[in-house]
C-alpha positions as CSV (number, residue, x, y, z in Angstrom):
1,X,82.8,89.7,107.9
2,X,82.2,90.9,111.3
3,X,79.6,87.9,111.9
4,X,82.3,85.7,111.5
5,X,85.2,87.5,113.5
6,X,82.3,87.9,116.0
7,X,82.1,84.1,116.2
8,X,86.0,83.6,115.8
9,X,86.5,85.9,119.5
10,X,84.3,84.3,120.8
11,X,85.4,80.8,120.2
12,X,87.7,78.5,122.5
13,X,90.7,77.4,119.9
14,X,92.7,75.8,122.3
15,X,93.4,72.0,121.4
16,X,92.8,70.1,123.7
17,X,89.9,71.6,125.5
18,X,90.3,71.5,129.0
19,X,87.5,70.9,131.2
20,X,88.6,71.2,134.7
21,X,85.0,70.7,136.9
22,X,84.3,67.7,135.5
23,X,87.7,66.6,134.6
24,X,87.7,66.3,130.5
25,X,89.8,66.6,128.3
26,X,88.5,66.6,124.9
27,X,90.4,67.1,121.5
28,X,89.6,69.6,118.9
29,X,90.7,71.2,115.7
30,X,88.7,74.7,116.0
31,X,92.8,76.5,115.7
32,X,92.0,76.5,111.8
33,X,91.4,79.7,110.7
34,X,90.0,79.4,107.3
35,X,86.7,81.2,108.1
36,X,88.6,84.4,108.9
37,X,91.1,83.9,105.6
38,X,87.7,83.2,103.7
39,X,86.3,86.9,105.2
40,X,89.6,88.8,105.3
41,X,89.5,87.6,100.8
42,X,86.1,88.5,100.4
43,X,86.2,92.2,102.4
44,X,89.2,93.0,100.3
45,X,88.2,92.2,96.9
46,X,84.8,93.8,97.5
47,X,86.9,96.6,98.7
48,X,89.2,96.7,95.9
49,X,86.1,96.7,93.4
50,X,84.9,100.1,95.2
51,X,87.8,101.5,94.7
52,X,87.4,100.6,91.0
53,X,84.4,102.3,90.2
54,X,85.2,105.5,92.2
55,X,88.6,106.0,89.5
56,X,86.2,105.2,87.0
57,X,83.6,108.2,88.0
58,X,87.1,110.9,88.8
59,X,87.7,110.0,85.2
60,X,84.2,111.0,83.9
61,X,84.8,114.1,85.7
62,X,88.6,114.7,84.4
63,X,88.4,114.0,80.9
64,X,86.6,117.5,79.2
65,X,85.3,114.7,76.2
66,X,82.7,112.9,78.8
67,X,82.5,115.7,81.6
68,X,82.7,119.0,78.8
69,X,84.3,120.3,81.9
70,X,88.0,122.0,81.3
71,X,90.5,119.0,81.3
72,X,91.5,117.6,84.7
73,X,89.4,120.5,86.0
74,X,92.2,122.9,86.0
75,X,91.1,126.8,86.3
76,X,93.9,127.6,82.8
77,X,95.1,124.2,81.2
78,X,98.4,124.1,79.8
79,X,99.9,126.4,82.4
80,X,98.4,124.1,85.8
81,X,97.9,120.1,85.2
82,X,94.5,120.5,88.1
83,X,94.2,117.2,89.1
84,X,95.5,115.2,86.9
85,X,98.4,113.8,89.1
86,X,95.7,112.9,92.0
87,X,93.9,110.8,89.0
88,X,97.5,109.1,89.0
89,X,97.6,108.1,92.3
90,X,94.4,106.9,92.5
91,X,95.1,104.8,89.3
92,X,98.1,103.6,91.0
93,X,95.8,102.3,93.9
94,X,93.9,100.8,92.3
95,X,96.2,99.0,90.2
96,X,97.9,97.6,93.8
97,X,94.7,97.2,95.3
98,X,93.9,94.4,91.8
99,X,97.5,92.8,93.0
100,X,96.2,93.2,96.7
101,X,93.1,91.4,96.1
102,X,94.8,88.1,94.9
103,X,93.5,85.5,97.6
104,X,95.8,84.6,100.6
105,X,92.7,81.9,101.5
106,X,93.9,79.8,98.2
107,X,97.7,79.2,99.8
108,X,99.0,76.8,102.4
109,X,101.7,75.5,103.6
110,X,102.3,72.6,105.7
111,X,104.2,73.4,109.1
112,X,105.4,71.9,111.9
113,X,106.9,68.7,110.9
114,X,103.5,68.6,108.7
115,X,101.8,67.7,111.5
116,X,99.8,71.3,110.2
117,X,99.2,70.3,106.8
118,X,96.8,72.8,106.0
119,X,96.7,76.6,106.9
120,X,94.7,79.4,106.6
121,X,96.7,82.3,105.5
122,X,94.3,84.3,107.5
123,X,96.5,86.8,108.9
124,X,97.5,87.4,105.2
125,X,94.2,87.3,103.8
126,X,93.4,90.3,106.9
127,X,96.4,92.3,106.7
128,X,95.7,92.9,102.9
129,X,92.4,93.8,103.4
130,X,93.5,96.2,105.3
131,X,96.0,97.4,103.2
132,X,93.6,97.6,100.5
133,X,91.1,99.6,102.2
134,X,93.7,102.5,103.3
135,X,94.3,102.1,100.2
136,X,90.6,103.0,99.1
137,X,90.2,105.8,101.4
138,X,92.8,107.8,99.5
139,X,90.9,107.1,96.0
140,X,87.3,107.6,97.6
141,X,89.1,111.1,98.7
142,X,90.1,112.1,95.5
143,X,87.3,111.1,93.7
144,X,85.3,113.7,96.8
145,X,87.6,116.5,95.7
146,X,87.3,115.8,92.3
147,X,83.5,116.2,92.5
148,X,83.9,119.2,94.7
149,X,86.2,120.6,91.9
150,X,83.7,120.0,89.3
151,X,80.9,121.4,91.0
152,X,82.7,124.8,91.0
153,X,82.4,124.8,87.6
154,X,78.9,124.4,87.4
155,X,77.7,127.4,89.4
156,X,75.8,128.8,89.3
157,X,73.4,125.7,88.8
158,X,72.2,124.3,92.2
159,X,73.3,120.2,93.4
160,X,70.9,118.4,96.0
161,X,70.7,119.2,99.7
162,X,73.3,116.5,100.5
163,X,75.6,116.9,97.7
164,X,75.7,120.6,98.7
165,X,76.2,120.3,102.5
166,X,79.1,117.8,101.9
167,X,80.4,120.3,99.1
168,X,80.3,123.1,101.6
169,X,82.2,120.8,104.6
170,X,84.9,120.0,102.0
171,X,85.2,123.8,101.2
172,X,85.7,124.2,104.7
173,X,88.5,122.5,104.5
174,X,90.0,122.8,101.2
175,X,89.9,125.5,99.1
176,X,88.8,125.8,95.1
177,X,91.8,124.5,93.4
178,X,92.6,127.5,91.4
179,X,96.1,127.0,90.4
180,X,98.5,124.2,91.2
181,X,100.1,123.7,94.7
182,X,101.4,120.8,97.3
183,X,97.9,119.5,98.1
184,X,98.9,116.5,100.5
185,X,98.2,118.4,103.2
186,X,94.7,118.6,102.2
187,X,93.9,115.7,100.6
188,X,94.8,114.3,104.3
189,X,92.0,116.2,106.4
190,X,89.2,115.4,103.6
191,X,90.4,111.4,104.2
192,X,89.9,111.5,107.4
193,X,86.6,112.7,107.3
194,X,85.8,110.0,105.0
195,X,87.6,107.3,107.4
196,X,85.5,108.8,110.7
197,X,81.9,109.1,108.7
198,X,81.8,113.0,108.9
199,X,81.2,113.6,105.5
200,X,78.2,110.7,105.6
201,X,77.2,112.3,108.9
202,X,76.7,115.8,106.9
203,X,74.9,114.0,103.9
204,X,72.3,112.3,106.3
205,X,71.7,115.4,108.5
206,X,70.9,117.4,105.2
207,X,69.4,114.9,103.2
208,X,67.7,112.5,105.6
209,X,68.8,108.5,105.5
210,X,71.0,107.3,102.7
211,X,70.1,104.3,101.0
């Protein structure tokens, strides 16, 4: 995608072209956006499908039948749910996210006394892209504190160099979930670490280059 927005910046769109030293003036359709709508559909269904697998891995770690981990990873089930309402939000992401990923690039409608008979949608197409991968942040961040969670349990046994730094920074941050409470706040700080490359940062720096 950014090979093509690269090209689109750096393109003249103005129709006509206007060639004032040599006094040309020479027509030109380059205003159609359709390589940016094409981009903007792709980034956000390949975003959408990373979103997908990540729920799919917090729910190998939630449910105790695939995990053999206490359900939702809560400390005494029954009397605190763990994290079984962050699974919901990121199911409900993801669900939005498959709605979401519906391509803009496949609509047009004709403007301007249809004089524009064809257009790109690509402001859609890029604004749910971007919606979308907010969107993913918050279930890439759950599935992080989920794994954190789960790790807990499985002390005293040892994870990899960079599984444990990042483990450590999220500690850091937020504690061992150990009974219920409001964890908004929380889940908030560990996002943005994932949306500025910290917790990647600590993984390489431990582990040497990720692959």
């Amino acid at each position: 995608m950014a090979g093509v927005v690269e090209i689109e910046m750096n393109a003249v769109t103005d129709n006509p072209l206007i060639f004032a030293e040599d006094g040309r003036v020479i027509s030109g359709g380059n205003f159609h956006g359709q390589p940016l709508a094409l981009a903007g559909d792709y980034a956000g269904i390949a975003l959408a499908e990373l979103a997908n697998i990540s729920e799919r891995r917090i729910e190998q770690m939630l449910n105790p039948a695939l995990s053999g981990l206490p359900a939702f990873l809560a400390e005494q089930g029954g009397l605190h749910s763990g994290l079984m309402i962050s699974q919901y939000t990121a199911a409900s992401l993801v669900s939005e996210n498959k709605v979401l990923a519906h391509p803009a690039s496949v609509d047009s409608i004709p403007t301007s006394a249809n004089q524009e008979d064809h257009v790109s949608m690509g402001t859609i197409a890029c604004r749910k892209a971007r919606r979308i991968f907010e969107n993913v942040l918050w279930v890439l961040t759950i599935e992080l504190v989920s794994a954190a969670q789960a790790l807990d349990f499985h002390s005293p046994l040892k994870p990899g160099k960079g599984v444990a730094a990042v483990h450590a920074a999220i500690r850091k941050t937020m504690p061992h979930l150990a009974r219920d409470r409001y964890l908004k706040p929380d889940l908030e700080k560990i996002r943005e670490s994932v949306r500025n490359g910290e917790l990647v940062r600590i993984a390489r720096e431990a582990a040497g280059p990720l692959h």
